[in-house]
PAPA-387104 format. One record per residue (C-alpha): residue number from 1; y, x, z. Coordinates in steps of 0.25 Angstrom, whole numbers, always signed. Example, Ala and Ser with C-alpha at 12.3 -4.5 7.8 and 13.67 -1.06 7.14 Angstrom:
<rs>
<r pos="1" yy="-18" xx="+49" zz="+31"/>
<r pos="2" yy="-4" xx="+55" zz="+29"/>
</rs>
This chain:
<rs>
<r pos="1" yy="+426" xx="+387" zz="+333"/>
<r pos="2" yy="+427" xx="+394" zz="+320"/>
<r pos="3" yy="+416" xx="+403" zz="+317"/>
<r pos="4" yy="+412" xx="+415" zz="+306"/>
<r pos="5" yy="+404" xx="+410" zz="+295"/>
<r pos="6" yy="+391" xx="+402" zz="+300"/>
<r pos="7" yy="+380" xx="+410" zz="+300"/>
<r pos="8" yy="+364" xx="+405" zz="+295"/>
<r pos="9" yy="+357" xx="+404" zz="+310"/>
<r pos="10" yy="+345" xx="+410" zz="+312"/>
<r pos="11" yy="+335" xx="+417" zz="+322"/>
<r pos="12" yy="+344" xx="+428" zz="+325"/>
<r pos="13" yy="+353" xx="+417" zz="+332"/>
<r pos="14" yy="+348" xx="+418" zz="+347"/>
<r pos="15" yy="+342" xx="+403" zz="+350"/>
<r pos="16" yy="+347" xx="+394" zz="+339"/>
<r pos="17" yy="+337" xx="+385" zz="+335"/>
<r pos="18" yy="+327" xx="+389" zz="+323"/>
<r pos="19" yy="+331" xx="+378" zz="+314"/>
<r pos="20" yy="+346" xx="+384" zz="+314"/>
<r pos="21" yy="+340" xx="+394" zz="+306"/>
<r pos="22" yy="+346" xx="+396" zz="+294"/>
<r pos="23" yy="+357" xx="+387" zz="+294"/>
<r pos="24" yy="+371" xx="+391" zz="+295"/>
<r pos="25" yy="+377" xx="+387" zz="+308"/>
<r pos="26" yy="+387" xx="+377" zz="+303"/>
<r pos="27" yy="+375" xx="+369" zz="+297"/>
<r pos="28" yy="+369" xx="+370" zz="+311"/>
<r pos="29" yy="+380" xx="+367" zz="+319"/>
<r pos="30" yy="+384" xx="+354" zz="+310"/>
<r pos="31" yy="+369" xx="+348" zz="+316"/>
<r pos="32" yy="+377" xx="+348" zz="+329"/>
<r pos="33" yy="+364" xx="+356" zz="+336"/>
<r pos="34" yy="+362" xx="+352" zz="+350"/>
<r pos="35" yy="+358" xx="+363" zz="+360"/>
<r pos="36" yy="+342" xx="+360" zz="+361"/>
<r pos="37" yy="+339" xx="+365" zz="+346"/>
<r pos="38" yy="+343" xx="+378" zz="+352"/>
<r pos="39" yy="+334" xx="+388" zz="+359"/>
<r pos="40" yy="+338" xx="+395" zz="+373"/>
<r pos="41" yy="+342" xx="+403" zz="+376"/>
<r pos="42" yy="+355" xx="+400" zz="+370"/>
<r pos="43" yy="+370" xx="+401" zz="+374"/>
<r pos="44" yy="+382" xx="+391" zz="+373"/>
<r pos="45" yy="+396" xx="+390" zz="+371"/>
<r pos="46" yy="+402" xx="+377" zz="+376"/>
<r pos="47" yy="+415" xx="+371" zz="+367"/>
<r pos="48" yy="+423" xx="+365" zz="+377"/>
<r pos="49" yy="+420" xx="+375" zz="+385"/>
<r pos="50" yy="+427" xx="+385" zz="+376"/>
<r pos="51" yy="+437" xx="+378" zz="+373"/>
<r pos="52" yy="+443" xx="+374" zz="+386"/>
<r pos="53" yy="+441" xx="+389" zz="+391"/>
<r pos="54" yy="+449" xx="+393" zz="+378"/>
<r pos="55" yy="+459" xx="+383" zz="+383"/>
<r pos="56" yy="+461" xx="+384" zz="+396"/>
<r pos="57" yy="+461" xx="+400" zz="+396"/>
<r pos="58" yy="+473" xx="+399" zz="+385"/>
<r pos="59" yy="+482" xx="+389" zz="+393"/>
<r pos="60" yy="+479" xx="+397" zz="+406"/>
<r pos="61" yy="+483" xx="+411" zz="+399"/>
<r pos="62" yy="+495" xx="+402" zz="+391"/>
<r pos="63" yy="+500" xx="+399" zz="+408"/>
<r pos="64" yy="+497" xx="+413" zz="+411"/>
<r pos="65" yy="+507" xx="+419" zz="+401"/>
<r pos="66" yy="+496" xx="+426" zz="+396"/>
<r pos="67" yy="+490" xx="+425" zz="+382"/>
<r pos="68" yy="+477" xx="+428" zz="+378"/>
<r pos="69" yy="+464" xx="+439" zz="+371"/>
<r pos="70" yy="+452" xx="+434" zz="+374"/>
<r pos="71" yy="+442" xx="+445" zz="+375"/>
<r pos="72" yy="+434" xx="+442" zz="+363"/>
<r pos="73" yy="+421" xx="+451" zz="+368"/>
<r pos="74" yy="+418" xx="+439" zz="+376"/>
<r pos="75" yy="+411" xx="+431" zz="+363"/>
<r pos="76" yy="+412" xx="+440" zz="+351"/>
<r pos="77" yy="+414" xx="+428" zz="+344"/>
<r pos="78" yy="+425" xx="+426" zz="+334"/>
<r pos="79" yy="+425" xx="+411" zz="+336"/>
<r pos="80" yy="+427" xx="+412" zz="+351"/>
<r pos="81" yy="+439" xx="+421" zz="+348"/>
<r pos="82" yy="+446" xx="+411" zz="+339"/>
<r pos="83" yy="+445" xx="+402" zz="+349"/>
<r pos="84" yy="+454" xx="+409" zz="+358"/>
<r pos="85" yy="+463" xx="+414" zz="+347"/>
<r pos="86" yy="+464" xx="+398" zz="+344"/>
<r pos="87" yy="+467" xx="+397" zz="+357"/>
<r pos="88" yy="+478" xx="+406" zz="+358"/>
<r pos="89" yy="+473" xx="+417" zz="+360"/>
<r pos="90" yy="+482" xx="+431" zz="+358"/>
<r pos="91" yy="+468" xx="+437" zz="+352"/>
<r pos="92" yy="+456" xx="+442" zz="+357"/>
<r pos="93" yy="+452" xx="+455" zz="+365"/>
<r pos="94" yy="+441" xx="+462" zz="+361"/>
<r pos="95" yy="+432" xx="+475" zz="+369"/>
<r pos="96" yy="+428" xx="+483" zz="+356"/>
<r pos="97" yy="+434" xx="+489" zz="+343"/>
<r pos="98" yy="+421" xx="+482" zz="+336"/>
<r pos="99" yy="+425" xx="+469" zz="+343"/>
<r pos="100" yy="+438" xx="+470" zz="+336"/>
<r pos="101" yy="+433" xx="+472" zz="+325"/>
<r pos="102" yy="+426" xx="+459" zz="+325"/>
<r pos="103" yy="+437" xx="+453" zz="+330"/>
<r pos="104" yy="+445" xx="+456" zz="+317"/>
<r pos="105" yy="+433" xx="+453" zz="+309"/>
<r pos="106" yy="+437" xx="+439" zz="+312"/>
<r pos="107" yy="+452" xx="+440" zz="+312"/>
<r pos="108" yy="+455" xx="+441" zz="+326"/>
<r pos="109" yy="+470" xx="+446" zz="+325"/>
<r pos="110" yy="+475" xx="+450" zz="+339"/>
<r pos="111" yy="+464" xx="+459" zz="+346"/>
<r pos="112" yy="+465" xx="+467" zz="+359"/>
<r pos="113" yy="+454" xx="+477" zz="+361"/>
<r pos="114" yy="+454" xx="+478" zz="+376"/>
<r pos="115" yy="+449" xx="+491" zz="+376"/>
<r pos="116" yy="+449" xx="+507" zz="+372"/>
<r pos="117" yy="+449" xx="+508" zz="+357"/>
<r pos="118" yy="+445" xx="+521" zz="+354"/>
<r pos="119" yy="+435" xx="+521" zz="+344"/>
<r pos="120" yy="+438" xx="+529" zz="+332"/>
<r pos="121" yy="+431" xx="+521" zz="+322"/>
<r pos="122" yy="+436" xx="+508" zz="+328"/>
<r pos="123" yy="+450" xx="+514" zz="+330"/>
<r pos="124" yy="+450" xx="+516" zz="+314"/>
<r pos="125" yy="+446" xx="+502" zz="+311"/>
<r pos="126" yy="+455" xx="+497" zz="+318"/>
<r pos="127" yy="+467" xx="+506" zz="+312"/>
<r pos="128" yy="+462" xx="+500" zz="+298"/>
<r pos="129" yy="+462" xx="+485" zz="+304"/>
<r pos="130" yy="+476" xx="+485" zz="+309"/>
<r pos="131" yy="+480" xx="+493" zz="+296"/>
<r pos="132" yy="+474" xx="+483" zz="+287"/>
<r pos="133" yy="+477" xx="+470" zz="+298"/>
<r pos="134" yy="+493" xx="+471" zz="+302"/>
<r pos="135" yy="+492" xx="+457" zz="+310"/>
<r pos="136" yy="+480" xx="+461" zz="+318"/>
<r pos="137" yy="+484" xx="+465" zz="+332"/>
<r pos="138" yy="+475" xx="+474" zz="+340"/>
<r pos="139" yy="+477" xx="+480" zz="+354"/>
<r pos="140" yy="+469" xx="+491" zz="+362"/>
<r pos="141" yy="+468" xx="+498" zz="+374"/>
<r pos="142" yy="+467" xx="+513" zz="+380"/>
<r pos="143" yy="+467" xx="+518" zz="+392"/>
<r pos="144" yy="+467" xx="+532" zz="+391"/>
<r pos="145" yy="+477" xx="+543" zz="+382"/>
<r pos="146" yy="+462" xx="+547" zz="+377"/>
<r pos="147" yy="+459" xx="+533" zz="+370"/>
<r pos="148" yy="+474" xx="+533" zz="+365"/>
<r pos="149" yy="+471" xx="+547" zz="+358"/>
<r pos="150" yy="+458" xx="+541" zz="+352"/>
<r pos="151" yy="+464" xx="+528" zz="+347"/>
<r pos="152" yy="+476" xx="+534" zz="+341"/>
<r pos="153" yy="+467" xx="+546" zz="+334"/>
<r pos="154" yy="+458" xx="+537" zz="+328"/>
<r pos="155" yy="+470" xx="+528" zz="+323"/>
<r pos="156" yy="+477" xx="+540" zz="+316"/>
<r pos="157" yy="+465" xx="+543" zz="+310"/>
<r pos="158" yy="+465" xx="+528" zz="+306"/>
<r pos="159" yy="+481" xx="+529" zz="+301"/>
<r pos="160" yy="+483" xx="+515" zz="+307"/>
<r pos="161" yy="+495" xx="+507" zz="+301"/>
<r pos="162" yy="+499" xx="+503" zz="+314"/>
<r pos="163" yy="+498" xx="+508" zz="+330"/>
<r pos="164" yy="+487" xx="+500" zz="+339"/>
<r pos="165" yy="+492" xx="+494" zz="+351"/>
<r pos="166" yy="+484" xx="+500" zz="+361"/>
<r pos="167" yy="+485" xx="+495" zz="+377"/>
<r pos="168" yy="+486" xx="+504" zz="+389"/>
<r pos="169" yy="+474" xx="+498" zz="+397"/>
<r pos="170" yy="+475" xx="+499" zz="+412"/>
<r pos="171" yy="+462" xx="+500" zz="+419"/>
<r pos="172" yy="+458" xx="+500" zz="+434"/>
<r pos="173" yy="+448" xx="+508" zz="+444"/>
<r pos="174" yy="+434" xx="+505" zz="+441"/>
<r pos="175" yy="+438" xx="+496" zz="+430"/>
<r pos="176" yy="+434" xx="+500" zz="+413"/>
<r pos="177" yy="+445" xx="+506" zz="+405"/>
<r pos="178" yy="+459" xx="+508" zz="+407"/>
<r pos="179" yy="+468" xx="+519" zz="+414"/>
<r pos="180" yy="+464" xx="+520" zz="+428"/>
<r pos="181" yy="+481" xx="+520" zz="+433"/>
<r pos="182" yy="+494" xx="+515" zz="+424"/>
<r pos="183" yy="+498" xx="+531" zz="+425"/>
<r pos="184" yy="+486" xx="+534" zz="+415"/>
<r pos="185" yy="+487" xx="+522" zz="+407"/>
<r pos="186" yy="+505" xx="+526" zz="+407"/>
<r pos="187" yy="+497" xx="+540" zz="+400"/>
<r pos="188" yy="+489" xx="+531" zz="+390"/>
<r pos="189" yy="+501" xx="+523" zz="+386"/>
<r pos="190" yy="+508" xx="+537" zz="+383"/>
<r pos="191" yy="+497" xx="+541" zz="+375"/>
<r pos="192" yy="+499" xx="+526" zz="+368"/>
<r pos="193" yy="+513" xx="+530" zz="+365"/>
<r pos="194" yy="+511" xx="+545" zz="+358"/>
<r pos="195" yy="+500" xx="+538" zz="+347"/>
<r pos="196" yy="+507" xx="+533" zz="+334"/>
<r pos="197" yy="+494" xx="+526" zz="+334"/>
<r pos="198" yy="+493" xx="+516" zz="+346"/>
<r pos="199" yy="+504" xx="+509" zz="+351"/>
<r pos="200" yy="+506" xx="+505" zz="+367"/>
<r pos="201" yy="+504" xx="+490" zz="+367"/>
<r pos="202" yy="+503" xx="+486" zz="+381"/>
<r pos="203" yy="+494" xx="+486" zz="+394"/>
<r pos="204" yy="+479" xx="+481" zz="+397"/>
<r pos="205" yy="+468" xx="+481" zz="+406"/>
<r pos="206" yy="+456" xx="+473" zz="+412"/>
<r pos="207" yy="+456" xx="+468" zz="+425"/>
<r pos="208" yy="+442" xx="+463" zz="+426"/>
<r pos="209" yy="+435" xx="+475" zz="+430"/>
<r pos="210" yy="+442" xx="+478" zz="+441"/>
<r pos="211" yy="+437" xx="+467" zz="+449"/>
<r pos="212" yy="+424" xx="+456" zz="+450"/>
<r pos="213" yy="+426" xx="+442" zz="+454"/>
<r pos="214" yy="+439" xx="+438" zz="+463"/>
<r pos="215" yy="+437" xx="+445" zz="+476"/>
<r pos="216" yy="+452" xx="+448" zz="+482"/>
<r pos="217" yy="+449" xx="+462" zz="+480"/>
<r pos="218" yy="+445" xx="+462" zz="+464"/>
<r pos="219" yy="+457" xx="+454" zz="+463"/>
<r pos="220" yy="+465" xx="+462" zz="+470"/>
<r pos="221" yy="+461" xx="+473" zz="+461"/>
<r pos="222" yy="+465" xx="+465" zz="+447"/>
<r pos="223" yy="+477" xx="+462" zz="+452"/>
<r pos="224" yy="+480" xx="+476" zz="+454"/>
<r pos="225" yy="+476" xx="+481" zz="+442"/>
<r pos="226" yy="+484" xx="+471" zz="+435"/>
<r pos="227" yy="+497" xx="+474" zz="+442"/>
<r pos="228" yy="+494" xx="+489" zz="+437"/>
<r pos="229" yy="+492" xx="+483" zz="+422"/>
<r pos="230" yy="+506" xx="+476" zz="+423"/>
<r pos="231" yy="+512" xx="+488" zz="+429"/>
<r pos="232" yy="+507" xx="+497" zz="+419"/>
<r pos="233" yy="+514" xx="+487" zz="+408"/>
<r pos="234" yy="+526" xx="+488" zz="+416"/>
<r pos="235" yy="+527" xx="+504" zz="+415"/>
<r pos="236" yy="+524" xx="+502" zz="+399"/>
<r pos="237" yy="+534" xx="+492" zz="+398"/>
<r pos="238" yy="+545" xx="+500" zz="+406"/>
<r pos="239" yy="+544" xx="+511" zz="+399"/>
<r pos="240" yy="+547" xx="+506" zz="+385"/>
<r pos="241" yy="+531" xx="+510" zz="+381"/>
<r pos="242" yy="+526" xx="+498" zz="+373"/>
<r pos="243" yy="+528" xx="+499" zz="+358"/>
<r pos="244" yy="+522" xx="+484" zz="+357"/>
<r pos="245" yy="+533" xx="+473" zz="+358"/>
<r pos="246" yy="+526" xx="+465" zz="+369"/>
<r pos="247" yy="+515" xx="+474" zz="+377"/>
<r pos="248" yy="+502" xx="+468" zz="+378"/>
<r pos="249" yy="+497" xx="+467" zz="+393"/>
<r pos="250" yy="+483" xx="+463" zz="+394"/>
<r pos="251" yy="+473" xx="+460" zz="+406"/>
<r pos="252" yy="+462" xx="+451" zz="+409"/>
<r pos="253" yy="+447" xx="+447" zz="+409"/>
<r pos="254" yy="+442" xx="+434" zz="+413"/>
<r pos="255" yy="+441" xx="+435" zz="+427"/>
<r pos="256" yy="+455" xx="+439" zz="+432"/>
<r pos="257" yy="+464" xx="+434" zz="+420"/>
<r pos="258" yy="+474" xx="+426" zz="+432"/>
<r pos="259" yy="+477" xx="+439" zz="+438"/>
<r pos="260" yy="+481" xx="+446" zz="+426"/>
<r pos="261" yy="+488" xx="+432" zz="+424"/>
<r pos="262" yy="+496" xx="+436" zz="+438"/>
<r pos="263" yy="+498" xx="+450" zz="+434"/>
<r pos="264" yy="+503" xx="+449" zz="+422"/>
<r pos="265" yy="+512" xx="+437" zz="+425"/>
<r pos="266" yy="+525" xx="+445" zz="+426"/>
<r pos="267" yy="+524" xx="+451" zz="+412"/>
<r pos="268" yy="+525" xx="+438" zz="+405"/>
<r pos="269" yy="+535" xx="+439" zz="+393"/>
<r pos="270" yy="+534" xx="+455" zz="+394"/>
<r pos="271" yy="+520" xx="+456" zz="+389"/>
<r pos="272" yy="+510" xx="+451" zz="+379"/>
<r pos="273" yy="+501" xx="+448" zz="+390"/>
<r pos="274" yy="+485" xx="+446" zz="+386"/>
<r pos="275" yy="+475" xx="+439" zz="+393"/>
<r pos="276" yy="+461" xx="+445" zz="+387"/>
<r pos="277" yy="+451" xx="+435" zz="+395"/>
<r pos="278" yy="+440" xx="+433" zz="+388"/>
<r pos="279" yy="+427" xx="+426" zz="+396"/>
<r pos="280" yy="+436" xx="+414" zz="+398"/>
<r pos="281" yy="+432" xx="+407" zz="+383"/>
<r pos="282" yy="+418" xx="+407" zz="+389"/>
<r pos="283" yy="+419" xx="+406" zz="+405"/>
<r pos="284" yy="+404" xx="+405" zz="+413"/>
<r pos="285" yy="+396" xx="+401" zz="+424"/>
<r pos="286" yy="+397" xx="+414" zz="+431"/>
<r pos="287" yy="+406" xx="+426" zz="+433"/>
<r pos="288" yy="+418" xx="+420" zz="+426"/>
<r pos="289" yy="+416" xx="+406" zz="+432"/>
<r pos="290" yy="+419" xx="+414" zz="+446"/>
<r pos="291" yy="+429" xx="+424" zz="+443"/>
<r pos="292" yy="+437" xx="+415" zz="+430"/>
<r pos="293" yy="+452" xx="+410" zz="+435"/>
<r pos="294" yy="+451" xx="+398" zz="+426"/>
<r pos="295" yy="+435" xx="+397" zz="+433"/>
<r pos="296" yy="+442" xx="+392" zz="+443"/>
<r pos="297" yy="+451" xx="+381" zz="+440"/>
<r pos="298" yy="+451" xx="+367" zz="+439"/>
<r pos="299" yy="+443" xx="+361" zz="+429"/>
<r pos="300" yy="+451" xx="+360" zz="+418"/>
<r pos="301" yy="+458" xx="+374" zz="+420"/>
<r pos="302" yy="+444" xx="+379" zz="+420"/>
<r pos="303" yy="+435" xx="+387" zz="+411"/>
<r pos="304" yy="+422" xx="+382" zz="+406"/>
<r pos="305" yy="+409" xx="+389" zz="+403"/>
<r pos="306" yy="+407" xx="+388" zz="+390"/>
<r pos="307" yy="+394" xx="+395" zz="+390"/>
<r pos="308" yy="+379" xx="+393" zz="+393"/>
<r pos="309" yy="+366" xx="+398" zz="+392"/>
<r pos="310" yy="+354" xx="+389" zz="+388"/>
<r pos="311" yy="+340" xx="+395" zz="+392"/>
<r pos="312" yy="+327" xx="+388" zz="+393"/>
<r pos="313" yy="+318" xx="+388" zz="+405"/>
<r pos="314" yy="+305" xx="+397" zz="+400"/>
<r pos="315" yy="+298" xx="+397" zz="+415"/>
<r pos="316" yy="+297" xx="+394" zz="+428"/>
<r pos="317" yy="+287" xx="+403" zz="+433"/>
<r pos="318" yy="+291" xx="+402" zz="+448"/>
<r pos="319" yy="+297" xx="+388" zz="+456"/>
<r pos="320" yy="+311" xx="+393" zz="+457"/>
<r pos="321" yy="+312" xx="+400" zz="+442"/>
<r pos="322" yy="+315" xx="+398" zz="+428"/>
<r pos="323" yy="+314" xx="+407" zz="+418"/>
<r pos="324" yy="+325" xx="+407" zz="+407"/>
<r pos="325" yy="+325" xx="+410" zz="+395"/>
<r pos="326" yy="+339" xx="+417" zz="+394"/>
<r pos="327" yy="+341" xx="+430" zz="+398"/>
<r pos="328" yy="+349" xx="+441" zz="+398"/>
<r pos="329" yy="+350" xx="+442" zz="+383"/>
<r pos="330" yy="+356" xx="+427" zz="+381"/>
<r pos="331" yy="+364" xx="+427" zz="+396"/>
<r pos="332" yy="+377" xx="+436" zz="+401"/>
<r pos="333" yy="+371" xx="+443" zz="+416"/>
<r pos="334" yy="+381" xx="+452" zz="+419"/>
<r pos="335" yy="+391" xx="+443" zz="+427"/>
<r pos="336" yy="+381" xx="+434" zz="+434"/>
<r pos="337" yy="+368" xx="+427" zz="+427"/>
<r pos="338" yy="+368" xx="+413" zz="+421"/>
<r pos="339" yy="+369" xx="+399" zz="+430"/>
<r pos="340" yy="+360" xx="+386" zz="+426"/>
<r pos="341" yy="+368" xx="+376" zz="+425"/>
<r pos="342" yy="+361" xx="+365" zz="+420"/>
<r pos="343" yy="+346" xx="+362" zz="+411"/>
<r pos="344" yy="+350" xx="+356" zz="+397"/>
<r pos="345" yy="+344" xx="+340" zz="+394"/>
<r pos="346" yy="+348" xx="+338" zz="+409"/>
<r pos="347" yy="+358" xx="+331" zz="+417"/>
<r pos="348" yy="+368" xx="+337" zz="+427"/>
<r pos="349" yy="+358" xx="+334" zz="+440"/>
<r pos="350" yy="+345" xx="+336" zz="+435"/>
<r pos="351" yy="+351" xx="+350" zz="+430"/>
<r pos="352" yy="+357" xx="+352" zz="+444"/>
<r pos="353" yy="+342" xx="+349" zz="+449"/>
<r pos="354" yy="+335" xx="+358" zz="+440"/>
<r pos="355" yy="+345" xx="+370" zz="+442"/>
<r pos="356" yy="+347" xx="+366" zz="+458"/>
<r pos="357" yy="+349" xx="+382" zz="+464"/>
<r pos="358" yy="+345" xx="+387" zz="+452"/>
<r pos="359" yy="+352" xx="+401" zz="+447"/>
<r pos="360" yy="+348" xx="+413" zz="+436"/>
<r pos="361" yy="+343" xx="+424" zz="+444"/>
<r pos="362" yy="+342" xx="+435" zz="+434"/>
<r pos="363" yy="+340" xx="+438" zz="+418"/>
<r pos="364" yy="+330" xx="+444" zz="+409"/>
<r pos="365" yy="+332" xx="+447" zz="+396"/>
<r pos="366" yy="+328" xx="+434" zz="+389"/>
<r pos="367" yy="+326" xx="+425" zz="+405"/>
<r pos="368" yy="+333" xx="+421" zz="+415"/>
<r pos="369" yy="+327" xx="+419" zz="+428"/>
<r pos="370" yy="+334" xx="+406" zz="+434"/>
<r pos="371" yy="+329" xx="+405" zz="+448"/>
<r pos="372" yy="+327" xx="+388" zz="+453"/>
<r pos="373" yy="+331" xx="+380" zz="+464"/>
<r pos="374" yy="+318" xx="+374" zz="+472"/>
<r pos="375" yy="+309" xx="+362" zz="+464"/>
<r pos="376" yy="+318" xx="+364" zz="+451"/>
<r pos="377" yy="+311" xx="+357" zz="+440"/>
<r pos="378" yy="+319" xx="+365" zz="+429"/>
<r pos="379" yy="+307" xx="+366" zz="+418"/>
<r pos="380" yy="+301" xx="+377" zz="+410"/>
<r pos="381" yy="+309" xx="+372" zz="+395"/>
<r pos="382" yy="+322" xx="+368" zz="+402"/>
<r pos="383" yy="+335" xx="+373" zz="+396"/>
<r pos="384" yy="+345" xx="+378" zz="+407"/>
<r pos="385" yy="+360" xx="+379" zz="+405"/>
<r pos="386" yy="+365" xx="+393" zz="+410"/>
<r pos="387" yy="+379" xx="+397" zz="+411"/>
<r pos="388" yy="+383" xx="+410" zz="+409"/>
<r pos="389" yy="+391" xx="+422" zz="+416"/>
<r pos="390" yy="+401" xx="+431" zz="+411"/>
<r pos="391" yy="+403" xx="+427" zz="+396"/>
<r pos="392" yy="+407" xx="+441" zz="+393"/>
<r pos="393" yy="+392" xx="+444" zz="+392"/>
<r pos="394" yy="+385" xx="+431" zz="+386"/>
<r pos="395" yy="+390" xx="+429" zz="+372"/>
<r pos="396" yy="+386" xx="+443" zz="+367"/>
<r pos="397" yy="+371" xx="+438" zz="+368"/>
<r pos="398" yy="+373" xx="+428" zz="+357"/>
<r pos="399" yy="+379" xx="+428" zz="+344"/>
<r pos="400" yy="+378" xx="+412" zz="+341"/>
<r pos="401" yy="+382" xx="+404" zz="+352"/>
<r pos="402" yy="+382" xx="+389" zz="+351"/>
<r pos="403" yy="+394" xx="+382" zz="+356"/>
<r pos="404" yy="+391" xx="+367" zz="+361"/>
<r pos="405" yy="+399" xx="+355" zz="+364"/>
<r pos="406" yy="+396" xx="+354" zz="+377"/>
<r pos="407" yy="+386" xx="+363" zz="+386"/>
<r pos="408" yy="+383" xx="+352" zz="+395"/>
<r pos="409" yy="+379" xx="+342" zz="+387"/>
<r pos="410" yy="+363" xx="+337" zz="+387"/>
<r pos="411" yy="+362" xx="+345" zz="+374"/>
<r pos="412" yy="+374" xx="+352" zz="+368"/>
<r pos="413" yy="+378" xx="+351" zz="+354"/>
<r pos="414" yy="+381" xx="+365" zz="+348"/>
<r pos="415" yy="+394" xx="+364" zz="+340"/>
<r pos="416" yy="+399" xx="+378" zz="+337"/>
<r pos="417" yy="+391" xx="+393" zz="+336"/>
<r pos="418" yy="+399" xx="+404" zz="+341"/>
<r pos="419" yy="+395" xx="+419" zz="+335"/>
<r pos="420" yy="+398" xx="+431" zz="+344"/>
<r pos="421" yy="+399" xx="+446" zz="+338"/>
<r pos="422" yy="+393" xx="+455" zz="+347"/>
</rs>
């Protein structure tokens, strides 16, 4: 994976081992370090891992007649983007105008802020950037005549060379953004066609928070909201109101991306149609492992978790309990606490003995309380591998994550470093 220019390692680079310090990371990565130089807590990214998810997503889109923006505020890290762009990928979503523009920083050409952009020192950056950039494509959202009036006013102020493609978003009931009905979001493309500023570009929304897990109901509830989203398209398109060739018409977390798949099945060849998924690089042991379509599948159809948290064991003050030394600053906890999996230096039984009904329990800031099965013999020393849920939430706590041949292997090689912008 190509990354920015290596940087000199030092303390400020949580649990890489003192004698990286000062060396530029190439120099460190050419003695091929293997994983015990490195202090715990410390988080991983496995290779084949992350390239089989890469894969397997991309052919599964390809079938789907869907193509591809990855939602890049999963990692932050430019390296992880090119990967998907190599991949295939149409270009990268993004959540924030300041991860825009980090994302042009490094070149990124096709973005797609999948949200309200109405920011006026943002909006006037950007109106510089497409000025000065003619091949860069950018796309927004609004939901609302009032964020159409702020966009628009802050581009005139800015004089943009060109209009902004901007998206009617679609929202639900007890969802985020997004008109609530496609009579309100029929007013907001109105507004879209009075600015000489913005440009109607075509449809979006996000299905995800509309429903948790697969219960028929929350199911039931996507699919709705998805039929409405096409629909909503289907009234643009019939009255003539897109000035964009082929409309953008964009869906999808990483949790129901088959049944925006379904829904938007019948507007292949009429829409440029964009997948924005973006846990799927990463996968886990947790939420997405549960409510994932390619979770699901055979083997080789499957995704991969292709992270895992290291933490030592620091005590065992009571029979049935280990402290850890990874806590909530190193560990997502917002979808489901981390799953031991195995203790490093052992084979696959004796790891199952040592971790035999074992489970995280809760999280401190710097422990984790792993609660034991009887007569475990796991030792105060032992380091414990922890995979992780919910992605979304555990790059953002480390800014150099070593990425390893093989996480199950006796004791990985690290063969990569992967930096993060948050």
């Amino acid at each position: 994976m190509p990354h920015p220019a290596a940087p000199v390692l030092d303390p400020g680079v949580k649990s890489f081992p003192p004698t990286s310090w000062g060396m530029p990371a190439d120099a460190f990565l050419a003695e091929r370090p293997r994983l015990d130089r490195f202090q715990t807590p410390l988080l991983t990214l496995d290779r084949a891992a992350l390239q089989h998810n890469t894969r397997v997503m991309a052919d599964w889109a390809a079938a789907a007649g869907l193509q591809l923006a990855p939602h890049g505020k999963t990692s932050m890290s430019p390296q992880l983007w090119s990967m998907l762009i190599d991949a295939g990928a149409w270009g990268i979503t993004l959540a924030t105008p300041w991860q825009v523009q980090v994302a042009r920083s490094v070149g990124v050409r096709r973005i797609l802020l999948a949200n309200e952009l109405v920011d006026p020192v943002a909006i006037r950056w950007l109106g510089r950037e497409l000025a000065e950039h003619p091949d860069v494509e950018f796309v927004c959202w609004a939901d609302s005549v009032d964020a159409v009036t702020a966009l628009s006013a802050a581009l005139g102020d800015a004089d943009p060379a060109r209009p902004v493609d901007v998206l009617v978003e679609l929202g639900g009931a007890g969802g985020r953004t997004g008109a609530r009905s496609v009579r309100d979001a029929l007013a907001v493309a109105d507004a879209i066609a009075a600015s000489p500023h913005v440009r109607l570009a075509g449809v979006g929304g996000y299905e995800g928070a509309l429903a948790h897990g697969h219960a028929a109901e929350g199911d039931t509830r996507v699919r709705t909201y998805l039929g409405s989203l096409v629909e909503l398209h289907r009234r643009l398109e019939a009255g003539g109101s897109y000035d964009r060739r082929r409309p953008i018409v964009t869906a999808g977390g990483s949790a129901y991306f088959d049944l925006v798949a379904d829904a938007f099945a019948e507007l292949a060849g009429s829409a440029l149609l964009l997948l924005r998924s973006g846990a799927y690089q990463f996968h886990d042991d947790g939420y997405y492992a549960e409510t994932s379509p390619l979770g699901r599948r055979s083997v080789e159809t499957r995704l991969r978790p292709a992270l895992a948290l290291w933490s030592r064991v620091l005590s065992r003050p009571e029979p049935d309990l280990a402290i850890l030394d990874a806590g909530r600053r190193d560990a997502p906890f917002d979808e489901g606490l981390p799953v031991p999996q195995g203790v490093r230096g052992q084979d696959a039984d004796r790891s199952a003995a040592l971790l035999a009904g074992s489970r995280v329990v809760a999280l401190n800031d710097q422990h984790a309380f792993l609660r034991l099965g009887e007569g475990s013999e796991l030792r105060v020393g032992d380091v414990v591998r922890l995979g992780i849920s919910h992605p979304c939430t555990a790059l953002d706590k480390w800014r150099l994550i070593p990425v390893v041949e093989s996480q199950d292997t006796d004791d990985p090689v690290v063969v990569d470093l992967v930096t993060t912008i948050f």
